[in-house]
C-alpha positions as CSV (number, residue, x, y, z in Angstrom):
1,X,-15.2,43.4,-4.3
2,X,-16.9,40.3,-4.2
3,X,-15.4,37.1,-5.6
4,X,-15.9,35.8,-8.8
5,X,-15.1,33.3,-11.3
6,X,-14.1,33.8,-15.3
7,X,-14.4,31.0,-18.0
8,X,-13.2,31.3,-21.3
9,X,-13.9,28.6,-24.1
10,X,-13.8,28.8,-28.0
11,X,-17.3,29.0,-27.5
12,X,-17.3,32.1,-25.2
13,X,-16.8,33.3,-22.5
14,X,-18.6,32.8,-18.8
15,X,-18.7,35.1,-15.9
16,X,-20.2,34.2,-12.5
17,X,-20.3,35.5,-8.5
18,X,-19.2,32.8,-6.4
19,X,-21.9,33.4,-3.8
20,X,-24.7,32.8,-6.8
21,X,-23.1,29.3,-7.5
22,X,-25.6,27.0,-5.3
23,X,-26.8,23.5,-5.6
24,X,-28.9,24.1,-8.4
25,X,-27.6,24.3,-11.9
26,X,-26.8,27.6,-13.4
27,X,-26.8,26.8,-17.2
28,X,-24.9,29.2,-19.7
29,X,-25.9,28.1,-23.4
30,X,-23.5,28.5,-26.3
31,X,-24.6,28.6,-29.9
32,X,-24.5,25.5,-31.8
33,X,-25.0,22.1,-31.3
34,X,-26.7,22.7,-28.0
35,X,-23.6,23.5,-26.5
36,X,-23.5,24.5,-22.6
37,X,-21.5,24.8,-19.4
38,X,-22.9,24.0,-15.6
39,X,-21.6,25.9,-12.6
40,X,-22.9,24.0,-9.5
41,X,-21.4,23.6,-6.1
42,X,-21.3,20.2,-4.5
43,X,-23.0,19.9,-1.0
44,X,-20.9,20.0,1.9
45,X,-21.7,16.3,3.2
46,X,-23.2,13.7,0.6
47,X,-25.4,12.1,2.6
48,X,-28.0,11.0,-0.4
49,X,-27.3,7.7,-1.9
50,X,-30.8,6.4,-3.4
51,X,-32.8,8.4,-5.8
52,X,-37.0,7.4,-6.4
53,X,-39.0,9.0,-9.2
54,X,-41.8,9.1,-11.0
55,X,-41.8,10.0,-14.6
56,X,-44.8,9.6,-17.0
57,X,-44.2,7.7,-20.6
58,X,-45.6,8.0,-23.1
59,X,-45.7,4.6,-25.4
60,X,-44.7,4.5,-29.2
61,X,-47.4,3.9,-31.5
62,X,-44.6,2.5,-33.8
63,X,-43.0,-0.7,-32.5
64,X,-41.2,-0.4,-28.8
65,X,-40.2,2.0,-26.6
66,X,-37.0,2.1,-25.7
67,X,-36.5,3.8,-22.3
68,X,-32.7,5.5,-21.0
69,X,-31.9,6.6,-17.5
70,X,-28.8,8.6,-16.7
71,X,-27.5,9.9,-13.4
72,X,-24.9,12.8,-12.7
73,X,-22.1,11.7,-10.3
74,X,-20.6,14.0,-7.9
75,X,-17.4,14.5,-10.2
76,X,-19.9,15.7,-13.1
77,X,-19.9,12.3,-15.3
78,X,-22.6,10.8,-16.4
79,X,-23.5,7.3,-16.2
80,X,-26.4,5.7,-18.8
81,X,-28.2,2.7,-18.6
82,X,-29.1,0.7,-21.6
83,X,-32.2,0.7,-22.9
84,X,-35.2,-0.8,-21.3
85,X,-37.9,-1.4,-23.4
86,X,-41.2,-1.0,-23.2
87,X,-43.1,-3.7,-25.1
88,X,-46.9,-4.8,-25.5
89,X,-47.8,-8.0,-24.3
């Protein structure tokens, strides 16, 4: 039988095979509220410790545009910036 893991909530209930838990996100929604729970494993060696990206914006036609960056730790919390703001000159 192959290994597996159980999570129950008040929101439901969450069944997943430990060898389909990778790096990548597996996302089980709940109803309400946008409600969801993440299975992920962690690699074996974190060897990353920069990030570079691209991301187009698109500007607010009404007044500025406030601009928030957030990055997921390795224990799963999430750390914001505060806004930056994109104004006209």
């Amino acid at each position: 039988t192959e290994a597996g893991i159980e999570i129950t909530t008040p929101q439901g209930i969450v069944h997943a095979s430990l060898s389909e838990i990778g790096l990548t996100d597996q996302v089980f929604a709940f109803d309400g509220l946008g409600l969801q729970l993440r299975l992920f494993r962690l690699p074996s060696e974190m060897d990353a410790r920069e990030v570079e990206f691209e991301v187009p914006v698109e500007r607010s036609q009404d007044g500025d545009t406030p601009i928030w960056i957030a990055v997921t730790l390795e224990d799963g919390h999430r750390a914001w910036t505060s806004p930056i703001y994109w104004i006209e000159a």
